[in-house]
PABA-10848 format. One record per atom (N, C-alpha, C, CB): residue number from 1; residue in three letters; atom name; x, y, z. Coordinates in steps of 0.02 Angstrom, whole numbers, m for minus. Atoms other than C-alpha are relative to their C-alpha. Glycine has a CB too. Example, Ala and Ser with C-alpha at 12.3 -4.5 7.8 and 13.67 -1.06 7.14 Angstrom:
// PABA-10848
+-----+-----+------+--------+--------+--------+
|   n | res | atom |     px |     py |     pz |
+-----+-----+------+--------+--------+--------+
|   1 | ALA |    N |     45 |    m59 |      0 |
|   1 | ALA |   CA |    615 |   m225 |    390 |
|   1 | ALA |    C |     45 |     60 |      0 |
|   1 | ALA |   CB |    m50 |      1 |     62 |
|   2 | SER |    N |    m42 |    m59 |     m3 |
|   2 | SER |   CA |    684 |    m53 |    357 |
|   2 | SER |    C |    m39 |     55 |     37 |
|   2 | SER |   CB |     20 |     23 |    m71 |
+-----+-----+------+--------+--------+--------+
//
This chain:
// PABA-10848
+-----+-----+------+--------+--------+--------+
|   n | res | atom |     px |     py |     pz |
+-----+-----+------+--------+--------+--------+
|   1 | UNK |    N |    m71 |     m2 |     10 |
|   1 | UNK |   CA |   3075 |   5125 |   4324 |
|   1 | UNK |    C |     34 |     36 |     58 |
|   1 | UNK |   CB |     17 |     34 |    m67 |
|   2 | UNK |    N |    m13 |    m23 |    m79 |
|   2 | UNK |   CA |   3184 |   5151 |   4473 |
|   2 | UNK |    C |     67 |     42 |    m28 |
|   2 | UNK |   CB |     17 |    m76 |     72 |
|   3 | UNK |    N |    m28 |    m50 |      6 |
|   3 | UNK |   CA |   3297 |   5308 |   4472 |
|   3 | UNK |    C |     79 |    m17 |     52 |
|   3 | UNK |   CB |    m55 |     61 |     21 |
|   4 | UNK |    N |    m56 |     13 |    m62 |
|   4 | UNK |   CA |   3486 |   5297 |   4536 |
|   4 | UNK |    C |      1 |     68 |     31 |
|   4 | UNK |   CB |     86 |    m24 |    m27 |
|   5 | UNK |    N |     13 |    m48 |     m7 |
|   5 | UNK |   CA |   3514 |   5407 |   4651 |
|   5 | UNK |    C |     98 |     14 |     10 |
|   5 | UNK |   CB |    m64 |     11 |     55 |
|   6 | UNK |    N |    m60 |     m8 |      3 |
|   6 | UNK |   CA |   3708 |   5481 |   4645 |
|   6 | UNK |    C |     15 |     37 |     71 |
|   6 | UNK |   CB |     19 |     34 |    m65 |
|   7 | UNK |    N |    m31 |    m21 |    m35 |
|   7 | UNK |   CA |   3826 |   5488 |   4773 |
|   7 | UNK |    C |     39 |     54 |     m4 |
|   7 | UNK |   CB |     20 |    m36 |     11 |
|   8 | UNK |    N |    m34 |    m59 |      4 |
|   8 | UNK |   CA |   3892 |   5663 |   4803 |
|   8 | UNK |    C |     88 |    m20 |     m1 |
|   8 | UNK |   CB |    m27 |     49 |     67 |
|   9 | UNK |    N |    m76 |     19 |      6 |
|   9 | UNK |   CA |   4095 |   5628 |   4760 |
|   9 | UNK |    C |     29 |     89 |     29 |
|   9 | UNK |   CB |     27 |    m31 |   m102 |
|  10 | UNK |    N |    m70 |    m48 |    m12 |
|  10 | UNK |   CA |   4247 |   5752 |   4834 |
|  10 | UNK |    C |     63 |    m23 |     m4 |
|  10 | UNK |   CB |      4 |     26 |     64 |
|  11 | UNK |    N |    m66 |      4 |     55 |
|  11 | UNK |   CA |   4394 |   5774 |   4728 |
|  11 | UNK |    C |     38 |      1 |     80 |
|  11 | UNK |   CB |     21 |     83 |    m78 |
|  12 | UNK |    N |    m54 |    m15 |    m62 |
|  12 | UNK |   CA |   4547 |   5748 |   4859 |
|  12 | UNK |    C |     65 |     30 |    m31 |
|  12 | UNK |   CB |     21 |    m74 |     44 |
|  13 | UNK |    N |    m48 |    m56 |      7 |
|  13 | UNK |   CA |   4679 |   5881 |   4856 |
|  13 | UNK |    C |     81 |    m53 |     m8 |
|  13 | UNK |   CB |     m7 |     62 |     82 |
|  14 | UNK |    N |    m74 |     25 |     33 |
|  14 | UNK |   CA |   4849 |   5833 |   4777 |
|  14 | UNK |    C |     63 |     11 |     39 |
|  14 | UNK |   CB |     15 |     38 |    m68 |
|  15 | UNK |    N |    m49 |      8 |    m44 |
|  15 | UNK |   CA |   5001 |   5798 |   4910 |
|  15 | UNK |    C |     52 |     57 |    m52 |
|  15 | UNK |   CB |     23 |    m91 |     16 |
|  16 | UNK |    N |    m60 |    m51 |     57 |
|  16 | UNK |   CA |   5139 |   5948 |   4849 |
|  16 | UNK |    C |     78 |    m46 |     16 |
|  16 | UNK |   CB |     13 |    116 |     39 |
|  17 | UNK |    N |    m80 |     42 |     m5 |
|  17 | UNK |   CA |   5286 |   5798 |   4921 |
|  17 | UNK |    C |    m39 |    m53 |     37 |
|  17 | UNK |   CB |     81 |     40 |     51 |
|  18 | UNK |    N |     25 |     57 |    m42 |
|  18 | UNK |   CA |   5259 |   5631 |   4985 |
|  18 | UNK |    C |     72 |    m41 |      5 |
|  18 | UNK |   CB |    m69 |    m46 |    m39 |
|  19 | UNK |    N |    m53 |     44 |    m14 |
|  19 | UNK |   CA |   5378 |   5498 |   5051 |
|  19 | UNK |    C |    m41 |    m82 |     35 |
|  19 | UNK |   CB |     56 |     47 |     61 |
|  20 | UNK |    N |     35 |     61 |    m53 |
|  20 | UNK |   CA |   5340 |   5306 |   5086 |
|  20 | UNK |    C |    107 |     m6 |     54 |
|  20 | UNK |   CB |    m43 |   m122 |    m79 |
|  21 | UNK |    N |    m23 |     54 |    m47 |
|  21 | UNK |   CA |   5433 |   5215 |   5242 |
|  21 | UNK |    C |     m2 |    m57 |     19 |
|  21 | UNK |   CB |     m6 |      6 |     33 |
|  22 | UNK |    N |     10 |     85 |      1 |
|  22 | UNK |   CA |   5448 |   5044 |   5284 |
|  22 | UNK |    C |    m67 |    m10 |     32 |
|  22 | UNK |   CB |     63 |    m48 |     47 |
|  23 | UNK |    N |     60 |     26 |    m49 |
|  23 | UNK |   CA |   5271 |   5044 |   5401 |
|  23 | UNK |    C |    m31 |     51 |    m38 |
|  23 | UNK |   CB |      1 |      2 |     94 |
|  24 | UNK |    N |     48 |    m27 |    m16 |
|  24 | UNK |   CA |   5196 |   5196 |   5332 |
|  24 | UNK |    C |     40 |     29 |    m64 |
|  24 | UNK |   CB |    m23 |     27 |     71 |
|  25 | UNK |    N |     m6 |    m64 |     42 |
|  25 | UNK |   CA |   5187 |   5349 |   5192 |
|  25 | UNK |    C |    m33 |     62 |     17 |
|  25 | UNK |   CB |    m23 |    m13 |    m63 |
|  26 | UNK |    N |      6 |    m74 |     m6 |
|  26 | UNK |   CA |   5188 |   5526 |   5213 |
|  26 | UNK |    C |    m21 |     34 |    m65 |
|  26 | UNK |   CB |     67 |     29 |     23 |
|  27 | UNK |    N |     24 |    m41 |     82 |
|  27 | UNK |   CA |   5098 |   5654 |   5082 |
|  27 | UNK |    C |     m8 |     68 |     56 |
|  27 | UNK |   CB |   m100 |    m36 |    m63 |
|  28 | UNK |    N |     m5 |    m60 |    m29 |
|  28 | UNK |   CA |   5124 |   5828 |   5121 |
|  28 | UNK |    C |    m43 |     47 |    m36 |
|  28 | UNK |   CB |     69 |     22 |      3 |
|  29 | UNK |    N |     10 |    m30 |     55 |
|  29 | UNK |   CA |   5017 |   5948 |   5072 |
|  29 | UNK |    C |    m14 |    115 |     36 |
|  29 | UNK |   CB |    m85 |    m57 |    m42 |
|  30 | UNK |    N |    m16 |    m80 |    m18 |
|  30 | UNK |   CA |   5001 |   6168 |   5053 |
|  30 | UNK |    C |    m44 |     10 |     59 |
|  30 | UNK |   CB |    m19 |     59 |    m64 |
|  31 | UNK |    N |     54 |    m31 |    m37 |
|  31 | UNK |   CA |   4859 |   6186 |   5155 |
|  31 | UNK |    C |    m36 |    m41 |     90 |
|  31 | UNK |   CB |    m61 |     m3 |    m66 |
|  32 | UNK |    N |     56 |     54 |    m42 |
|  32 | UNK |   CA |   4768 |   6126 |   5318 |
|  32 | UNK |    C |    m29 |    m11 |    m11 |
|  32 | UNK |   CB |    m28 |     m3 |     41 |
|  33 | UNK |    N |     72 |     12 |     49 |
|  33 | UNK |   CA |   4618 |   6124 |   5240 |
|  33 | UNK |    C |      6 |    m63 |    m41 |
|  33 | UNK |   CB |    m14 |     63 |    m59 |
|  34 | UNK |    N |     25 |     67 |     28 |
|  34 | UNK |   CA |   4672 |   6008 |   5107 |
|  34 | UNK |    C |     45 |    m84 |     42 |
|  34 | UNK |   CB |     21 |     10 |    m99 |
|  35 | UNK |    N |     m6 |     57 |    m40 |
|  35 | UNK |   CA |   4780 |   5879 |   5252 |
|  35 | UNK |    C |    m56 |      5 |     41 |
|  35 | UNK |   CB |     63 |     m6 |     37 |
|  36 | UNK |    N |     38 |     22 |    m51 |
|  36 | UNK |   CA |   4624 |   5869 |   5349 |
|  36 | UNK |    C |    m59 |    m42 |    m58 |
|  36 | UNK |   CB |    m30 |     70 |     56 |
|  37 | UNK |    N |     40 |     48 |     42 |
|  37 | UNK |   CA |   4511 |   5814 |   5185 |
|  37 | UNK |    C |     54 |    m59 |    m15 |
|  37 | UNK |   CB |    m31 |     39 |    m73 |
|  38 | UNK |    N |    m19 |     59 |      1 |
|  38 | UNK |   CA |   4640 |   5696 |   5152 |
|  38 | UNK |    C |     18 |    m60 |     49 |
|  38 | UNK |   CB |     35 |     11 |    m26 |
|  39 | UNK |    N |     16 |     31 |    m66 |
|  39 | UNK |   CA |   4655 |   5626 |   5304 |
|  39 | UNK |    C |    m67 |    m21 |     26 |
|  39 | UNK |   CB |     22 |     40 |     45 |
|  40 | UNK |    N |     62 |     41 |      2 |
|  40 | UNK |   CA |   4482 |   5604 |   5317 |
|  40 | UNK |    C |    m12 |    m70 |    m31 |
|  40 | UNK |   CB |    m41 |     35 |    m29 |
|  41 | UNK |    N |      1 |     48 |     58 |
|  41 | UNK |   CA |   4485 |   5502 |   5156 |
|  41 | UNK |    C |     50 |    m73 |     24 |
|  41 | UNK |   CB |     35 |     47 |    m76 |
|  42 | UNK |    N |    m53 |     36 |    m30 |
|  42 | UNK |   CA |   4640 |   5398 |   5250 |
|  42 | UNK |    C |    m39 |    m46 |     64 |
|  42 | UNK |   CB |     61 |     58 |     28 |
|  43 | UNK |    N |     32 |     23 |    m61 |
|  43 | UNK |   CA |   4546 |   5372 |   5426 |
|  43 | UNK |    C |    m61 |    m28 |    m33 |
|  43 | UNK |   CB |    m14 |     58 |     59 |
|  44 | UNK |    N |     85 |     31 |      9 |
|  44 | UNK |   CA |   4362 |   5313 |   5326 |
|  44 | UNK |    C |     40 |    m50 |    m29 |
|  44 | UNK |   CB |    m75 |     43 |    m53 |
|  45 | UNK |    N |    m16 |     60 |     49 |
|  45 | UNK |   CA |   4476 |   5183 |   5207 |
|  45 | UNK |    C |     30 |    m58 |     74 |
|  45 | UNK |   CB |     78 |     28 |    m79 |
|  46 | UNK |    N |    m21 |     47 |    m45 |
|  46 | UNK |   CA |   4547 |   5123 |   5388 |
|  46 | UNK |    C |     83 |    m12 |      9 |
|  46 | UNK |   CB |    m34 |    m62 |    m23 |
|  47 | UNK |    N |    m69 |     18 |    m12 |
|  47 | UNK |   CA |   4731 |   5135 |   5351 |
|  47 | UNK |    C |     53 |     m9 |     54 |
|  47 | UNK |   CB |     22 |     30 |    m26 |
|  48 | UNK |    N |    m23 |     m1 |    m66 |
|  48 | UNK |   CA |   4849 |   5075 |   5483 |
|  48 | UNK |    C |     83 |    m13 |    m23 |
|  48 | UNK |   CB |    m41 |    m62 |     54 |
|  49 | UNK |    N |    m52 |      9 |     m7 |
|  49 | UNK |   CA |   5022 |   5083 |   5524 |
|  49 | UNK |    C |     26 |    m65 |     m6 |
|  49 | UNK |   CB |     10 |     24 |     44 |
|  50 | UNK |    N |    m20 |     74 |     39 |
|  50 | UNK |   CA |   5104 |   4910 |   5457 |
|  50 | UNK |    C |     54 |    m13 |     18 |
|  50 | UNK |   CB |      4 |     m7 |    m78 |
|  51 | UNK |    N |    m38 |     24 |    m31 |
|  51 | UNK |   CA |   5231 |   4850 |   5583 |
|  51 | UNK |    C |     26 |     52 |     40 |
|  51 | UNK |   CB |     38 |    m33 |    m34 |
|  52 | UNK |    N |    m33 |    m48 |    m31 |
|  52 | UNK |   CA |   5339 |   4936 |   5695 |
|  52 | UNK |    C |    m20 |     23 |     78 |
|  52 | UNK |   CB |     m6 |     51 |    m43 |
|  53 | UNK |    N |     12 |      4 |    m77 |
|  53 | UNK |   CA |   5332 |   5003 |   5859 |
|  53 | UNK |    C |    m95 |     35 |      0 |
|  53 | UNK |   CB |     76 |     65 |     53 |
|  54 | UNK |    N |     96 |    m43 |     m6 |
|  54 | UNK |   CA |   5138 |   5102 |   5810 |
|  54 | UNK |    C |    m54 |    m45 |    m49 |
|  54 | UNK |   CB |     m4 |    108 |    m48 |
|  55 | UNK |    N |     23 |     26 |     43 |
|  55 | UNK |   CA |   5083 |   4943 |   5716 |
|  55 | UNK |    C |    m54 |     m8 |     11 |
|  55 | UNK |   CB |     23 |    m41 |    m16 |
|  56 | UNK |    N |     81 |     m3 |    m27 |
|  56 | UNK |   CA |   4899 |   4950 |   5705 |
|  56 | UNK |    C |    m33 |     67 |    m11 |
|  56 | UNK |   CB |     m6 |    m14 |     83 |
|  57 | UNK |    N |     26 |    m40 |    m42 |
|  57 | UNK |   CA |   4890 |   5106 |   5747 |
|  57 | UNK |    C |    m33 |     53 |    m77 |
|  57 | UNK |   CB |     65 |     34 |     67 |
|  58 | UNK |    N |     38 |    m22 |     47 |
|  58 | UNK |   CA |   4763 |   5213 |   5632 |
|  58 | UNK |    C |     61 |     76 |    m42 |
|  58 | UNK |   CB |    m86 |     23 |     45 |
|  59 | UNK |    N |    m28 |    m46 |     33 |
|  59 | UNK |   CA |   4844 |   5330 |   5479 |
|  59 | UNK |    C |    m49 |     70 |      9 |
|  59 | UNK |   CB |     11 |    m27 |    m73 |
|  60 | UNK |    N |     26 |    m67 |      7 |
|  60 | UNK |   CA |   4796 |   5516 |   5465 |
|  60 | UNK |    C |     28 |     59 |      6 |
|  60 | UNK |   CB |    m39 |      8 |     34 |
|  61 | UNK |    N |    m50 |    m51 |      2 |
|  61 | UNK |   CA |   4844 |   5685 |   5495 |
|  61 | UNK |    C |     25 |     m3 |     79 |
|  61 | UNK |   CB |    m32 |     77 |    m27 |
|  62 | UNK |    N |    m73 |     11 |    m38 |
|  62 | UNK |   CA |   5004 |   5693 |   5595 |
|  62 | UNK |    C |     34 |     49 |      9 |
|  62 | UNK |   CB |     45 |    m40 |    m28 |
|  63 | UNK |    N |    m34 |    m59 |    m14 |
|  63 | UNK |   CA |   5063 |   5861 |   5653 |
|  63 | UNK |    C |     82 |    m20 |     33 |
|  63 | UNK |   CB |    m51 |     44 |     54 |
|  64 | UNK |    N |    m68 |     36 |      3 |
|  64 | UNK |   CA |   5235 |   5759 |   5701 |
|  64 | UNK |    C |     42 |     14 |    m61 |
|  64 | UNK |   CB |    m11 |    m75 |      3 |
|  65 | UNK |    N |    m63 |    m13 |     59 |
|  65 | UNK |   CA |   5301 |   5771 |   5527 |
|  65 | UNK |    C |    m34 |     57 |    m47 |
|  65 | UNK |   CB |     22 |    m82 |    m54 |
|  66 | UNK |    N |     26 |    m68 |     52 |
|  66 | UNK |   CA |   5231 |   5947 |   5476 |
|  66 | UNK |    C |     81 |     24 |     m2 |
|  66 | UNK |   CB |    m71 |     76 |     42 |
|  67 | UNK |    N |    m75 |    m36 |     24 |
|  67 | UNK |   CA |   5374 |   6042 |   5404 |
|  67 | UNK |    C |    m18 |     74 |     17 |
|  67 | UNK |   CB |     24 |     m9 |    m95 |
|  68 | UNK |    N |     11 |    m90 |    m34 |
|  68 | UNK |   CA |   5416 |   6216 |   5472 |
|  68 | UNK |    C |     60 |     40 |    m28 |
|  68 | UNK |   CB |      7 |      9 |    103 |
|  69 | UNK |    N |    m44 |    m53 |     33 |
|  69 | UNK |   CA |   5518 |   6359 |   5401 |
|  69 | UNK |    C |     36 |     22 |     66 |
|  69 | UNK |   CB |    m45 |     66 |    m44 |
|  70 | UNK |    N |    m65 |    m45 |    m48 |
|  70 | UNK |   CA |   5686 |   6447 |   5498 |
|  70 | UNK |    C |    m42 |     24 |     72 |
|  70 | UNK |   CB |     35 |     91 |    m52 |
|  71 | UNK |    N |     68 |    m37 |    m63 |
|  71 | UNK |   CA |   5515 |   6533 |   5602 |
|  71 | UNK |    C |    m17 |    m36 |     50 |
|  71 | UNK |   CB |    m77 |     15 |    m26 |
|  72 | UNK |    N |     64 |     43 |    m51 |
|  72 | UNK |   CA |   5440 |   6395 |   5669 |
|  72 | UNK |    C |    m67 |    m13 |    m33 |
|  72 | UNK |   CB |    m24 |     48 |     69 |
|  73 | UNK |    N |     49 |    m14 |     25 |
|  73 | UNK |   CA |   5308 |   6432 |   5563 |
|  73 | UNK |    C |    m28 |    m56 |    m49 |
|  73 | UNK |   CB |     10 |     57 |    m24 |
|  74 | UNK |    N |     32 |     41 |     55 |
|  74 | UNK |   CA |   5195 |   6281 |   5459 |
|  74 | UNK |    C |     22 |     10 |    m56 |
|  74 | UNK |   CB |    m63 |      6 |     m8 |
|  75 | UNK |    N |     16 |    m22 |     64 |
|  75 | UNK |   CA |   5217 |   6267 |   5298 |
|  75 | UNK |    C |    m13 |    m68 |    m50 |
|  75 | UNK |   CB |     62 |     48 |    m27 |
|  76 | UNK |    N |     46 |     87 |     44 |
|  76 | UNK |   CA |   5170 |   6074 |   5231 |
|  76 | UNK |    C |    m22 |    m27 |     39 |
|  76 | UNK |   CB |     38 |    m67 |    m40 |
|  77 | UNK |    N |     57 |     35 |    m52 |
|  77 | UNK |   CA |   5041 |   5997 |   5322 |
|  77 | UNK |    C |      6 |    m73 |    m26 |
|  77 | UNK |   CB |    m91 |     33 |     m5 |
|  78 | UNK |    N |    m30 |     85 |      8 |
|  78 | UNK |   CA |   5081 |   5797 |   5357 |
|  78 | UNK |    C |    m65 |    m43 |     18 |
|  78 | UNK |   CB |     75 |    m26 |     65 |
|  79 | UNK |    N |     59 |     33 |    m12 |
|  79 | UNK |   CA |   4955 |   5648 |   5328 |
|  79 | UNK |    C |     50 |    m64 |     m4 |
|  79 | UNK |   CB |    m72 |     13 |    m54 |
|  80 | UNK |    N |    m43 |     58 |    m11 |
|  80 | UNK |   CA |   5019 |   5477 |   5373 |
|  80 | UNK |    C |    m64 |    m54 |    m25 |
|  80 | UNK |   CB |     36 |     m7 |     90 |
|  81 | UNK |    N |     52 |     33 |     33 |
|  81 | UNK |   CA |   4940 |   5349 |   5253 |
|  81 | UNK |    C |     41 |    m92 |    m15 |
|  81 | UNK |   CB |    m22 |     55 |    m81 |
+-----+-----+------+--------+--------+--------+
//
């Protein structure tokens, strides 16, 4: 009798704001930590930008639309999916 053997699974961290666009969607989330696992999860599924002037061009994390406080300072880390 042949034994399955289980694929190790990782839970992906929950966007705290997201927004779609006509080519693309944004999910913002608290941490770097959890936009770089989700962005992983984004870049292995292959997602790509869907018209426009970056059509093609691979989704993931996107320090372009991080959001920053009065400081300058990070504070939602941007994944483009």
């Amino acid at each position: 009798m042949k034994t399955k053997t289980k694929t190790p699974t990782t839970t992906l961290p929950v966007p705290v704001k997201s927004e779609q666009r006509i080519c693309f969607g944004i999910d913002w989330y608290a941490t770097e930590a959890d936009a770089l696992l989700a962005a992983a999860d984004v870049e292995r599924r292959g997602r790509t930008y869907n018209g426009g002037y970056f059509d093609g061009m691979l989704c993931g994390r996107s320090t372009t639309w991080d959001q920053k406080d009065a400081k300058g300072r990070t504070v939602l880390f941007a994944v483009t999916n």
